[in-house]
Every structure is written in structure tokens, then in C-alpha cells.
Residue frames as a rotation matrix with the C-alpha (Angstrom) as fourth column:
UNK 1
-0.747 -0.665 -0.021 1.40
-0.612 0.675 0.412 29.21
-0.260 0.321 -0.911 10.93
UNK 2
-0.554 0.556 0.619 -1.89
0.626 0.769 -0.131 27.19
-0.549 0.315 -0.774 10.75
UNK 3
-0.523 0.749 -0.407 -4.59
-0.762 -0.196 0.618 27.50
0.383 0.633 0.673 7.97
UNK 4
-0.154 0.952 0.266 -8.03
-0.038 0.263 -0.964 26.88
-0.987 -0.159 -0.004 8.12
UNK 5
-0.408 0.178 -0.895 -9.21
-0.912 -0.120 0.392 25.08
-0.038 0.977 0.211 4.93
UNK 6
-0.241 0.611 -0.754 -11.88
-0.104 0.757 0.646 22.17
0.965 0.234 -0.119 3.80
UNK 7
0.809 0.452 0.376 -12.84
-0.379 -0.087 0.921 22.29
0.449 -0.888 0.101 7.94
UNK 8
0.597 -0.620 -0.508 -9.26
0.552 0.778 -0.300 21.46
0.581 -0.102 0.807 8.70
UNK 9
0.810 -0.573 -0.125 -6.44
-0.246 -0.525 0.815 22.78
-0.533 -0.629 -0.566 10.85
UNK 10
0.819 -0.560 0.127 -3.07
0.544 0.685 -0.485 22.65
0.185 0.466 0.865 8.40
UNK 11
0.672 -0.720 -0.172 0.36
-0.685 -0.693 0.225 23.74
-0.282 -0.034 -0.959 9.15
UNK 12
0.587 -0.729 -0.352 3.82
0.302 0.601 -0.740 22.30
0.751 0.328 0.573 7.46
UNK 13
0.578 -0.789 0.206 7.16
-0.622 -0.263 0.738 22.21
-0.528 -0.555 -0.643 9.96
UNK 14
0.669 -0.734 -0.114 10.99
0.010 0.163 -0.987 22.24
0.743 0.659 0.116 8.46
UNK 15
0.946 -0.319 0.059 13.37
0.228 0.783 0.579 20.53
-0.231 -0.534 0.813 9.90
UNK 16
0.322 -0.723 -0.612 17.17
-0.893 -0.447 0.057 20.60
-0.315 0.528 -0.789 9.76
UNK 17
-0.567 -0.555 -0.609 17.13
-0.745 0.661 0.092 17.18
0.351 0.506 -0.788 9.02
UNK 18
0.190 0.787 -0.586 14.81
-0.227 0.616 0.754 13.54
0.955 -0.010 0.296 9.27
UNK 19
-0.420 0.148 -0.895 16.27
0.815 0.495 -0.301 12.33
0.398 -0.856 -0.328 12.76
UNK 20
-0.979 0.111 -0.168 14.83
0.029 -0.749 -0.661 16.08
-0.200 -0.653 0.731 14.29
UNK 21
-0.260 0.885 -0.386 11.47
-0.846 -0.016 0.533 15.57
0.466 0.466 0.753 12.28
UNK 22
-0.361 -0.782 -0.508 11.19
-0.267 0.609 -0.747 12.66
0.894 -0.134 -0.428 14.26
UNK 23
-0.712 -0.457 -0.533 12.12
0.576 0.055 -0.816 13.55
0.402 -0.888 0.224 17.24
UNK 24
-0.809 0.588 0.002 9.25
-0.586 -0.806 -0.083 16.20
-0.047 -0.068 0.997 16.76
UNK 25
-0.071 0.995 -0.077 6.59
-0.776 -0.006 0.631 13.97
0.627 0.104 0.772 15.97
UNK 26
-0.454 -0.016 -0.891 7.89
0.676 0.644 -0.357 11.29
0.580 -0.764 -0.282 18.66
UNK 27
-0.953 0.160 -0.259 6.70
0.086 -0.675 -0.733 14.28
-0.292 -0.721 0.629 21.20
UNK 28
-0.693 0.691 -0.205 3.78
-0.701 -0.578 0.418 15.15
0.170 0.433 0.885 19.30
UNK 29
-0.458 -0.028 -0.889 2.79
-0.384 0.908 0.169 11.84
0.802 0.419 -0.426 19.90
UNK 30
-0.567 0.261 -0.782 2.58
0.822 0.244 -0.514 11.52
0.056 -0.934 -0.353 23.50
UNK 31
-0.849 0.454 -0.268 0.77
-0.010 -0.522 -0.853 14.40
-0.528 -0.722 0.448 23.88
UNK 32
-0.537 0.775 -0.334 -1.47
-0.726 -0.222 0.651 13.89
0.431 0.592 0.681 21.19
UNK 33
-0.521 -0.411 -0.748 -1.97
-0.152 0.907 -0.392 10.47
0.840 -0.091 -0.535 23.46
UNK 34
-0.846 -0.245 -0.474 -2.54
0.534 -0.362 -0.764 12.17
0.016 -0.899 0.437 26.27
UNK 35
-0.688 0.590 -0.423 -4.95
-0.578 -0.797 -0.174 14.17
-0.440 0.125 0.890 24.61
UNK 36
-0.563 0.038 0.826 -6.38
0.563 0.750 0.349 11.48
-0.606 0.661 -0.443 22.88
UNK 37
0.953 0.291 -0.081 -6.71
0.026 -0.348 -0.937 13.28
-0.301 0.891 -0.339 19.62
UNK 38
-0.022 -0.927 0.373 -4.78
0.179 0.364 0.914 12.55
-0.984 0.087 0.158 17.19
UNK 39
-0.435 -0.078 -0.897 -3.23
-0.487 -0.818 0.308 14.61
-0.757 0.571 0.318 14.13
UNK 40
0.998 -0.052 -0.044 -3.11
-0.034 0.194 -0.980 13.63
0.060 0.980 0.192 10.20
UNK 41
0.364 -0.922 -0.133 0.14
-0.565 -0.333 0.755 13.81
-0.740 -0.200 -0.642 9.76
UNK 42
0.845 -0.388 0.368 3.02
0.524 0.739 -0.423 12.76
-0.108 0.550 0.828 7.37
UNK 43
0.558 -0.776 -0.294 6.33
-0.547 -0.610 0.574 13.61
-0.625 -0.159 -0.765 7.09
UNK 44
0.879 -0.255 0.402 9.16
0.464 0.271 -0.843 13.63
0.107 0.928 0.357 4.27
UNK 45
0.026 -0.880 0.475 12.72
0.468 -0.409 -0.783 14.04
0.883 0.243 0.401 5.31
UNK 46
-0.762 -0.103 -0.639 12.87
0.644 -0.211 -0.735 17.06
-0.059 -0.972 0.228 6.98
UNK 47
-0.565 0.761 0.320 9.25
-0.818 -0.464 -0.340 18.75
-0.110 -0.454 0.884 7.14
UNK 48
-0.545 0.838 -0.007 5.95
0.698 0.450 -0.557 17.01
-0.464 -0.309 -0.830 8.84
UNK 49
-0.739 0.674 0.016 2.68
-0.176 -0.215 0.961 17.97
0.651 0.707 0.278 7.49
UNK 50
-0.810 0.586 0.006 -0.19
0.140 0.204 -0.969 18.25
-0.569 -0.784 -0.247 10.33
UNK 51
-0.484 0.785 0.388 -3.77
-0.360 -0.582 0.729 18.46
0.798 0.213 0.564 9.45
UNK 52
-0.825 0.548 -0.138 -6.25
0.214 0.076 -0.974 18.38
-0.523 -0.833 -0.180 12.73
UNK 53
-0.145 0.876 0.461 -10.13
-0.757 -0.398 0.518 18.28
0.637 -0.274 0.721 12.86
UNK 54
-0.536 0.409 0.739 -12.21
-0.674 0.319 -0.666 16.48
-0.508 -0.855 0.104 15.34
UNK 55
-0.981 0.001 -0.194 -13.24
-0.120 0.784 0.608 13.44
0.153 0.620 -0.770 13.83
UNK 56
-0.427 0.868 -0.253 -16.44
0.894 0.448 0.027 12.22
0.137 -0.215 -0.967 16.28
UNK 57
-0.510 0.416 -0.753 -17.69
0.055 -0.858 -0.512 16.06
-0.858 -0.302 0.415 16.34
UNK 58
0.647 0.650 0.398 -18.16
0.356 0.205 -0.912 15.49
-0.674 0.732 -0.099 12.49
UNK 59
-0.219 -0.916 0.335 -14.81
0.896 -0.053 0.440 16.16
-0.386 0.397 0.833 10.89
UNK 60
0.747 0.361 0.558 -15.00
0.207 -0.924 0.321 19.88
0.631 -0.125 -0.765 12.06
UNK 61
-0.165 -0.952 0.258 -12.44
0.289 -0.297 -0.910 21.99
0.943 -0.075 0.324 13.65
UNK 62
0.657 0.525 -0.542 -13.07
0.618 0.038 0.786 22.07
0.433 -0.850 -0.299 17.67
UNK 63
0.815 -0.296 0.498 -11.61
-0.492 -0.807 0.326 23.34
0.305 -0.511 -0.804 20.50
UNK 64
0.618 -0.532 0.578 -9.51
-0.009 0.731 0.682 20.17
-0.786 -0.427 0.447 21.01
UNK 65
0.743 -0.262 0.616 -7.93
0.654 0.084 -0.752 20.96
0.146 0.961 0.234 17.45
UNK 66
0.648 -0.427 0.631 -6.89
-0.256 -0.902 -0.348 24.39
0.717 0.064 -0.694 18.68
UNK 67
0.645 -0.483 0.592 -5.26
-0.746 -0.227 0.627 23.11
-0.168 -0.846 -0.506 21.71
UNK 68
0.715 -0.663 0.221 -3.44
0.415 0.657 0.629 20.49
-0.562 -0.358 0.745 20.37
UNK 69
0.607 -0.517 0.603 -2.17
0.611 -0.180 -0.771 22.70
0.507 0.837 0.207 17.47
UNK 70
0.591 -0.540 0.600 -0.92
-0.664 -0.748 -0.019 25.52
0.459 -0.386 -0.800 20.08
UNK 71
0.799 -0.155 0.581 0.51
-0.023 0.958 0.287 22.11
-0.601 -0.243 0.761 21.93
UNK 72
0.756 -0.159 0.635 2.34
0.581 0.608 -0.540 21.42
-0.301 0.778 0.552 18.56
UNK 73
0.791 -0.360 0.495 3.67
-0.218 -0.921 -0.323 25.20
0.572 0.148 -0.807 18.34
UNK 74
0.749 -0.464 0.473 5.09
-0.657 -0.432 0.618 24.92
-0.082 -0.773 -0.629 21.86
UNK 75
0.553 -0.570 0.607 7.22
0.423 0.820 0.386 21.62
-0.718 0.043 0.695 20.55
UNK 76
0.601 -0.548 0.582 8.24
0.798 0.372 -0.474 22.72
0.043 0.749 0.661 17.59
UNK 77
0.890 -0.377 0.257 9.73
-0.426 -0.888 0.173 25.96
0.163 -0.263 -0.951 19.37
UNK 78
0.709 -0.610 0.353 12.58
-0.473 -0.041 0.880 23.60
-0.523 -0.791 -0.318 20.52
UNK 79
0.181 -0.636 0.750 13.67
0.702 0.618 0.355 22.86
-0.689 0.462 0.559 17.24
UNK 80
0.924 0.115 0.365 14.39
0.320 -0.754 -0.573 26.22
0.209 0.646 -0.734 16.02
């Protein structure tokens, strides 16, 4: 689901509708919080848009990218 491209982490998620897109990136939120790293993001309806790199590393893809994106996976399992 993610691509690697321009030193980014990108992956789209579809929704069945805007209040579940949401509800997905309300989660994503706290844990991105938690993690403090924190996506790109934007969202239209029903699919979000993530890109991830590591800003203070030099907007570069880290190890804190990969874990929040598997992180992201394990949310957006509960809207399938």
C-alpha cells in the first residue's frame, strides 16, 4: 500500500464515507501524538492522503516513518 517517492512515504485510504475518514484520521492523530511525528495528510470526502518523512532528519524517510505508517495500516484495518 505505501510508495516510496521524492524521499516520501505515500499511501491513499477509501472510505465508505467522510464521517469514517474522520474517524480514521481522529485515531491517526493520537498516535501520531504519541509518537510525536506527524503525517502530511489531507483528506476529501471519503479517502485521506498520507505522505510521511522525517522532517528534523532532513526530510528523509526514517525508521519513525515506517512505524507510524505500519501504525496507520493497523487503524485503517478497522474500517474495512
Amino acid at each position: 500500500m505505501w510508495q516510496e517517492s521524492n524521499q516520501k512515504l505515500h499511501a491513499s485510504f477509501l472510505f465508505k464515507n467522510f464521517a469514517q475518514a474522520f474517524a480514521f484520521m481522529t485515531e491517526v492523530a493520537l498516535i501520531a501524538e504519541k509518537m510525536d511525528h506527524h503525517p502530511e495528510w489531507s483528506n476529501v470526502w471519503n479517502k485521506v492522503d498520507i505522505q510521511l518523512c522525517t522532517h528534523s532528519a532532513g526530510n528523509i524517510i526514517t525508521q519513525k516513518d515506517r512505524l507510524l505508517a505500519t501504525a496507520i495500516d493497523e487503524v485503517f484495518t478497522k474500517y474495512q
